[in-house]
C-alpha positions as CSV (number, residue, x, y, z in Angstrom):
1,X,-17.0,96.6,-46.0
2,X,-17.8,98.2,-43.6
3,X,-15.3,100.7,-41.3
4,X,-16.0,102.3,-37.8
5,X,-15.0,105.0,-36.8
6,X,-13.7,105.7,-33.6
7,X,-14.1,109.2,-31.9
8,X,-10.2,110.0,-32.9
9,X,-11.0,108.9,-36.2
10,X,-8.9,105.7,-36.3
11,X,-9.8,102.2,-37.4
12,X,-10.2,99.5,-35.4
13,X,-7.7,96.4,-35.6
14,X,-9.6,93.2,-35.6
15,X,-6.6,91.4,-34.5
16,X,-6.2,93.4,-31.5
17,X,-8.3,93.9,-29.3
18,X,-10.0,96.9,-27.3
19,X,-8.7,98.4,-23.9
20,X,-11.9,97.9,-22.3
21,X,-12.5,93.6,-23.4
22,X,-8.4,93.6,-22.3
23,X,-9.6,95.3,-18.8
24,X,-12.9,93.1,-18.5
25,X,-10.6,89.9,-19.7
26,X,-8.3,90.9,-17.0
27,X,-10.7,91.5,-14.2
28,X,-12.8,88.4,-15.3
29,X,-9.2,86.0,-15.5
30,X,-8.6,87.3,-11.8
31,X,-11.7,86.5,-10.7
32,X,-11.1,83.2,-11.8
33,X,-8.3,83.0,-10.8
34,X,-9.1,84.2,-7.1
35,X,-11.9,81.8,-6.9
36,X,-10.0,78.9,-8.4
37,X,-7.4,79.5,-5.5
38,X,-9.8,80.1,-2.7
39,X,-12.1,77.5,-3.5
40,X,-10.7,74.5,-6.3
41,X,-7.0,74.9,-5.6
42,X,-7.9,74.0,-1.7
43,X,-9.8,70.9,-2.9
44,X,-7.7,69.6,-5.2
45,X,-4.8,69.9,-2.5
46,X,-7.1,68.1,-0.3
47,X,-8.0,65.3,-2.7
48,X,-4.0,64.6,-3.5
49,X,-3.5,64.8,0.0
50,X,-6.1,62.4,1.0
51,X,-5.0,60.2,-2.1
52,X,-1.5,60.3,-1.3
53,X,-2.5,59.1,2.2
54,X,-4.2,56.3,1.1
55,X,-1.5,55.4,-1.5
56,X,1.2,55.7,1.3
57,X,-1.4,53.9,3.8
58,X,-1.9,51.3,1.3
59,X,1.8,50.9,0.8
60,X,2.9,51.0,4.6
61,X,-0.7,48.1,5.2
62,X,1.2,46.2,2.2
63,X,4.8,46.4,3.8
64,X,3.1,45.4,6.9
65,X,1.5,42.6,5.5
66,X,4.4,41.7,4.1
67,X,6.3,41.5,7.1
68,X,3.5,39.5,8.7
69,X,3.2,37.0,5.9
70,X,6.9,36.4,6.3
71,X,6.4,36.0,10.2
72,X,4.0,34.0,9.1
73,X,6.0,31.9,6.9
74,X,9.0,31.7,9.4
75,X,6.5,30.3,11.8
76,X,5.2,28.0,9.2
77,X,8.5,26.8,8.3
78,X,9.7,26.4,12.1
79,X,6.2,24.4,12.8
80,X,7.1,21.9,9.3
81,X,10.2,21.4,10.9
82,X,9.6,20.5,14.2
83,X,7.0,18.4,12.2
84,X,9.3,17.0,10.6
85,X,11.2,16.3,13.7
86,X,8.5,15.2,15.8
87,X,7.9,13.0,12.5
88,X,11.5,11.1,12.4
89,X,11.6,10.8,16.5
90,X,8.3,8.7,16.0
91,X,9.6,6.4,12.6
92,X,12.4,5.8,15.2
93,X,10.2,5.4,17.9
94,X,8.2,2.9,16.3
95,X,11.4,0.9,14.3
96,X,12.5,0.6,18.3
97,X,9.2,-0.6,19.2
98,X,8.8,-2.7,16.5
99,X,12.4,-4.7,16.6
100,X,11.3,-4.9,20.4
101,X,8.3,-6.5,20.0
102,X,10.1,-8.9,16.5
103,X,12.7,-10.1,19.5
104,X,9.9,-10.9,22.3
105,X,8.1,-12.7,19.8
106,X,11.1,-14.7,18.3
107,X,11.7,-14.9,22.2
108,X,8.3,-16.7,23.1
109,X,8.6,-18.8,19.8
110,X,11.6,-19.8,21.1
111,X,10.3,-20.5,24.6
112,X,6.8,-22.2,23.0
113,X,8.8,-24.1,20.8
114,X,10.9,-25.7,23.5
115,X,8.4,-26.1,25.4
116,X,6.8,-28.4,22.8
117,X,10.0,-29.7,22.1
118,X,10.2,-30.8,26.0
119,X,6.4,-32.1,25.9
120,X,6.9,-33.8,22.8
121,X,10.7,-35.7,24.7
122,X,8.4,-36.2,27.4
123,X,5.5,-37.7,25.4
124,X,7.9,-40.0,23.7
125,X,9.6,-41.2,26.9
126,X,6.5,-42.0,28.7
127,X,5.3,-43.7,25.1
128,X,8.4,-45.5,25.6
129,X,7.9,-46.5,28.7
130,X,4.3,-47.7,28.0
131,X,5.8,-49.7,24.9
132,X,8.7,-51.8,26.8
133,X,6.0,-52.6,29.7
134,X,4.1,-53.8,27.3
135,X,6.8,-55.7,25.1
136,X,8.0,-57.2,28.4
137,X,4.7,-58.4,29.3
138,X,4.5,-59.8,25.8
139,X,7.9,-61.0,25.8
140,X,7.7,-62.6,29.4
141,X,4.4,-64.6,27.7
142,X,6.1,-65.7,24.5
143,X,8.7,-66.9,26.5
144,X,7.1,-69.1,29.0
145,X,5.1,-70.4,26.0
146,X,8.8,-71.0,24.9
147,X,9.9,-72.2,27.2
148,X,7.3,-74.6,28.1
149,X,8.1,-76.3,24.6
150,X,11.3,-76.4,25.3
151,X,11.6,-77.8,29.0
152,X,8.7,-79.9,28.3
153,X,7.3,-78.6,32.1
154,X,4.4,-76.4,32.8
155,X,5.3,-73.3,34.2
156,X,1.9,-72.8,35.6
157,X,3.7,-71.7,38.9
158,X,3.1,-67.9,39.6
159,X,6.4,-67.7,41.2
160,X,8.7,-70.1,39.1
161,X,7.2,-68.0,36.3
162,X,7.8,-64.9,37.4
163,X,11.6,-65.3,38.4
164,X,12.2,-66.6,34.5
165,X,10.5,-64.2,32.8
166,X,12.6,-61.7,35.3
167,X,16.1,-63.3,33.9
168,X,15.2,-63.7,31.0
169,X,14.3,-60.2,30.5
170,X,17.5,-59.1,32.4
171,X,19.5,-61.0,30.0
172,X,17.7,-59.0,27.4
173,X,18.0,-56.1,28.7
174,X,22.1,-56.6,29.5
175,X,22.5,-57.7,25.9
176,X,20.1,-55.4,23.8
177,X,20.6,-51.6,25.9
178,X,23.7,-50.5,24.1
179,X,21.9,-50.7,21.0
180,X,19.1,-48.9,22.3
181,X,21.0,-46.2,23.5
């Protein structure tokens, strides 16, 4: 192995080191160290700063949009209910309506149906009428024929025949009306 040997005559340790790599170690660390604080310590600040903006920018956008989207929400929620509202009013509006219009029909049904009622009464009595003219007329002939056979005389006579199919008919009609009506 080999030794140096210094100028004093001593041995160098390899574990320590010299004076002059401790100086230049020293002198090279400050210059780091200097230019690491005038230049990278500066941009590093910078980019946290900027970073922490956005962060806190993000988070104060996100609150904000959080407050909205419960305005929002509140709105929404007021709008379905008035929806809601608007909604029942017009079920009840148009139950009204509708039981309105179920009463004006059973109304008119109830009008049209006596009034079919009365034209039917009236058809019947003027059908009654038309049947007892004619039952007279055919009553007033069967009894002259009758009554031809019976007297033995013609009744050819407009007038003779006339006043007994009249009494005859009023006798009828004195003995048969209360079981008509």
């Amino acid at each position: 192995m080999t030794t140096l040997i210094l100028a004093a005559g001593d041995e160098i340790n390899p574990v320590i080191p010299h004076t002059s790599e401790i100086i230049l170690g020293l002198v090279a660390f400050l210059l780091l160290l200097f230019v690491m604080k005038k230049f990278v310590a500066p941009r590093f600040e910078a980019l946290y700063a900027e970073r922490a903006a956005k962060i806190e920018g993000g988070i104060e956008k996100a609150e904000q949009a959080q407050v909205e989207a419960q305005k929002l929400l509140a709105d929404y929620r007021a709008q379905l209910a008035e929806a809601r509202a608007e909604a029942a009013r017009i079920r009840d509006d148009a139950r009204i309506e509708g039981e309105q219009i179920i009463s004006e029909l059973r109304v008119k049904a109830q009008e049209e149906s006596a009034r079919i009622v009365a034209q039917g009464q009236t058809q019947l009595e003027t059908q009654r009428a038309q049947i007892v003219a004619e039952l007279r007329g055919e009553l007033g002939r069967l009894a002259i024929d009758l009554a031809d056979r019976v007297v033995g005389e013609s009744l050819e006579d407009e007038v003779r025949r006339r006043g007994t199919v009249d009494r005859f008919l009023a006798d009828l009609d004195g003995t048969s009306a209360p079981a008509v009506k």
